[in-house]
PAVOLUM-600487 format. One line per 2 residues: their letters; for each residue x, y, z of N, C-alpha, C. Coordinates in steps of 0.02 Angstrom, whole numbers, plus 50000, padded with zeros to 5 digits. Each point is the difference from the previous one (the first is absolute). Example, Ala and Ser with C-alpha at 12.3 -4.5 7.8 and 13.67 -1.06 7.14 Angstrom:
# residues 2
as) 50660:49716:50390:49955:50059:50000:50045:50060:50000 ~ 49982:50053:49964:50042:50059:50003:49961:50055:50037 $
//
This chain:
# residues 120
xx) 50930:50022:50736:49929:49998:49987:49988:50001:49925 ~ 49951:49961:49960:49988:49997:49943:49951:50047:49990 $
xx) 50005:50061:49947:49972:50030:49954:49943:49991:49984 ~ 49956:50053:49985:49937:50018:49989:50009:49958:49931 $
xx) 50039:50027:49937:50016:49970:49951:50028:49931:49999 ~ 50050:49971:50033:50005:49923:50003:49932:49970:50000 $
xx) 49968:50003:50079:49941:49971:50004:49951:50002:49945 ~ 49982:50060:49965:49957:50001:49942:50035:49953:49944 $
xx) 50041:50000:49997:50033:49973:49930:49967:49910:50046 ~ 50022:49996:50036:50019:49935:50042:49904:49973:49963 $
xx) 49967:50031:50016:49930:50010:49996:49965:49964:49928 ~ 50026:50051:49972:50019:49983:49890:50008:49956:49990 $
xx) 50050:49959:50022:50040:49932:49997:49937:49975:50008 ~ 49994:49984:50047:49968:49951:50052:49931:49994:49957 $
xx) 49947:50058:49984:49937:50000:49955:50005:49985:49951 ~ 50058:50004:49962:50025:49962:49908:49965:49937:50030 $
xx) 50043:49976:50063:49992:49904:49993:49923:49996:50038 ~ 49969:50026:50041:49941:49989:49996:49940:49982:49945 $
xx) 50017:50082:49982:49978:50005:49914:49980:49940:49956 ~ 50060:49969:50010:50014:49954:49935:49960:49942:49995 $
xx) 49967:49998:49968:49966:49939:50000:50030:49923:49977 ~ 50056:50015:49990:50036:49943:49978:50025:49976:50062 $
xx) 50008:50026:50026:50012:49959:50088:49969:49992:50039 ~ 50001:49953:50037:49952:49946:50033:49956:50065:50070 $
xx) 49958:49963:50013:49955:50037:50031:50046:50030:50080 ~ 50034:49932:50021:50022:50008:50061:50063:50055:49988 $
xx) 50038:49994:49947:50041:50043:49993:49988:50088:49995 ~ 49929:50000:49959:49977:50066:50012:49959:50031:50038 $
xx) 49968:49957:50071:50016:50016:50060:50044:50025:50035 ~ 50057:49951:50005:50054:50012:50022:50028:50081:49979 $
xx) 50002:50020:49940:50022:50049:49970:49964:50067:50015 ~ 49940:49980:49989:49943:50056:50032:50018:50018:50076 $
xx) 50016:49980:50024:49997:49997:50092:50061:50034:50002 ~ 50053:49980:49973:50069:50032:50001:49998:50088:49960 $
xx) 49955:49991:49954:49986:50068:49977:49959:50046:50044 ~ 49960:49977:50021:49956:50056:50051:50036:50012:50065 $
xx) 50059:49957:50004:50039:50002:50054:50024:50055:49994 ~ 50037:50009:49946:50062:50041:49983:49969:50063:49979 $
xx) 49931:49997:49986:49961:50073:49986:50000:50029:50058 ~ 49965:49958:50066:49996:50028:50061:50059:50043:49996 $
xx) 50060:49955:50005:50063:50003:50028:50010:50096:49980 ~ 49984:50002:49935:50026:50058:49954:49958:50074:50035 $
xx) 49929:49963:50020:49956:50050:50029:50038:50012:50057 ~ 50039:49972:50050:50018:49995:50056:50053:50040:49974 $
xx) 50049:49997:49982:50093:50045:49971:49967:50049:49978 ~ 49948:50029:49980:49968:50068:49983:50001:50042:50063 $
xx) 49969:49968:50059:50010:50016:50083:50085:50013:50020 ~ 50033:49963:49968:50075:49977:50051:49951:49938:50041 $
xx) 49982:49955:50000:49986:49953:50040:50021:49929:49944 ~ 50028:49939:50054:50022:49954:49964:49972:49944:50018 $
xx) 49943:49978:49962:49977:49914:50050:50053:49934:49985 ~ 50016:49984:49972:50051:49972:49978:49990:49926:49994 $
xx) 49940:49968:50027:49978:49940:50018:49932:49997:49960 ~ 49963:49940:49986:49930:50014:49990:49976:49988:50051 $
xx) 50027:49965:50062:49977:49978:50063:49975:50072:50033 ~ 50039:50070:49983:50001:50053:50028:49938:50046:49972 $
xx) 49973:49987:49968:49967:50051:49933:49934:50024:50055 ~ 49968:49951:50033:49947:50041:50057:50038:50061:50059 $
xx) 50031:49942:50028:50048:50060:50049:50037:50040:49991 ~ 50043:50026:49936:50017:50046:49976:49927:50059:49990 $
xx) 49968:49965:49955:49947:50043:49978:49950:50041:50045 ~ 49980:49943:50050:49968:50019:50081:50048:50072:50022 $
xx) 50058:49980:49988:50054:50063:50031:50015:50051:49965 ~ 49969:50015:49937:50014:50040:49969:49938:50006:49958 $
xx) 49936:50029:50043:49936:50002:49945:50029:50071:49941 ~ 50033:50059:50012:50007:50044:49952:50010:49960:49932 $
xx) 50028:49917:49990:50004:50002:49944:49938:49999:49953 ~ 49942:49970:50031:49941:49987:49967:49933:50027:50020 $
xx) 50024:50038:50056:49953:50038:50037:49934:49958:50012 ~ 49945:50005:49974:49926:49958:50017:50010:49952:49973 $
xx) 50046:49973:49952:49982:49921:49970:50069:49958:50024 ~ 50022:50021:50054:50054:49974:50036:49958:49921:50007 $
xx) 49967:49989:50051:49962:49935:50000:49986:49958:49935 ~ 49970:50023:49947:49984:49985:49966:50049:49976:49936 $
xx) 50066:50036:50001:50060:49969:49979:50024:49933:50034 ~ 50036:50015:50060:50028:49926:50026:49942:49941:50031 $
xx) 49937:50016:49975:49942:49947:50016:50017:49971:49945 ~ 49993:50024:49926:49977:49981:49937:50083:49972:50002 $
xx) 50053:50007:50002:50064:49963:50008:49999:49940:50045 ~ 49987:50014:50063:50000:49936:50046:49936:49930:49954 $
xx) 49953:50052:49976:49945:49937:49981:50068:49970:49940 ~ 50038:50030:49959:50027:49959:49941:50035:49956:50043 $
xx) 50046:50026:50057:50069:49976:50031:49958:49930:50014 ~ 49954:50014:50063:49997:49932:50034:49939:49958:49971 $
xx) 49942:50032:49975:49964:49966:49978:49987:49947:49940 ~ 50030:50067:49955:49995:49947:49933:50071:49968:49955 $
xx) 50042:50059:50030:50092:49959:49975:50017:49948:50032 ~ 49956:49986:50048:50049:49931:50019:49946:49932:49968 $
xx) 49937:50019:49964:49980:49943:49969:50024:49985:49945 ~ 50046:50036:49960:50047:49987:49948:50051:49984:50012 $
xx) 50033:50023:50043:50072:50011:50014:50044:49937:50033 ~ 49936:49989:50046:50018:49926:50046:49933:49937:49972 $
xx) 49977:50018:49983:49953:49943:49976:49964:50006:49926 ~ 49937:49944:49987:49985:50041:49929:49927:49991:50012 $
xx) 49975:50035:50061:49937:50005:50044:49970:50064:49958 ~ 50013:50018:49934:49951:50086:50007:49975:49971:49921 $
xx) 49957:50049:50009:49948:50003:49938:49990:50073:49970 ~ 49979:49985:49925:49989:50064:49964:49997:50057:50029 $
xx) 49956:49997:50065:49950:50078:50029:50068:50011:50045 ~ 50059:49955:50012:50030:50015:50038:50050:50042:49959 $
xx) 50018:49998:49934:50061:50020:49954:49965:50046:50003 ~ 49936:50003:49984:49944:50064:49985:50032:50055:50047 $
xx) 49969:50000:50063:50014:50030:50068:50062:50035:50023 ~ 50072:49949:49972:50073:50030:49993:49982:50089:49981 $
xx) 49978:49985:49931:50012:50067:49974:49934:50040:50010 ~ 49966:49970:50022:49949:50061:50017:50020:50041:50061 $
xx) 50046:49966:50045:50051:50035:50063:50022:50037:49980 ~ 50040:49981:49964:50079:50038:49944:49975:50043:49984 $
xx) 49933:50014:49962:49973:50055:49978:50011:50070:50045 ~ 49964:49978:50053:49977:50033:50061:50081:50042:50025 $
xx) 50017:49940:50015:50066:50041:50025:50051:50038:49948 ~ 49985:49980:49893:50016:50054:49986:49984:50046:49989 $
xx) 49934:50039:50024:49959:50061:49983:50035:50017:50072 ~ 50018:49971:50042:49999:50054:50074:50085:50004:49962 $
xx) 50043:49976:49997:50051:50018:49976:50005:50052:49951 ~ 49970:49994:49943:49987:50036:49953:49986:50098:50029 $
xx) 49958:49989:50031:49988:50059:50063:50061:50040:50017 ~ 50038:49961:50030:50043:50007:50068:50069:50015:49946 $
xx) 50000:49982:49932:50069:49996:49983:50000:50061:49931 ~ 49943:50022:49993:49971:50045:49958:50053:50066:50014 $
//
């Protein structure tokens, strides 16, 4: 099982390349999504619980509300909206617009204040 600390570090990585504005929009999607992944992930190894998938991040979480207690929903909603809604208009096509790059991180936000919480 990977570490409270792997996953966070994993996290770091991943927000440098979001961050960056020197790389292309789709790439810091991509990067963002993999970072809030791996935040979950870290909130989760704080438990002993391992989602290990992003496919997993509701049904883990569903199964383990102690990690987020009341904003359990409100974490793997604001993830699923990045996963299926708006990463795949970058990722697989070049269907998204500004409000959509916008939106990435207004998720990201969300899910890092409940992290932020949980890892305190």
């Amino acid at each position: 099982m990977t570490t409270q600390a792997a996953h966070f570090s994993q996290y770091e990585d991943f927000r440098k390349g979001a961050d960056l504005e020197a790389n292309p929009p789709q790439l810091r999607v991509e990067s963002m999504f993999l970072a809030v992944f791996h935040l979950i992930d870290a909130c989760a190894a704080k438990r002993n619980v391992h989602i290990g998938k992003h496919k997993n991040v509701r049904r883990e979480l569903d199964a383990n509300p102690s990690i987020f207690g009341p904003r359990t929903k409100d974490v793997w909603s604001a993830f699923q909206d990045i996963e299926s809604r708006l990463r795949p208009k970058f990722v697989y096509g070049r269907s998204w617009r500004k409000e959509d790059f916008e939106a990435v991180f207004v998720l990201a936000a969300r899910i890092e204040e409940a992290c932020g919480e949980v890892l305190r």
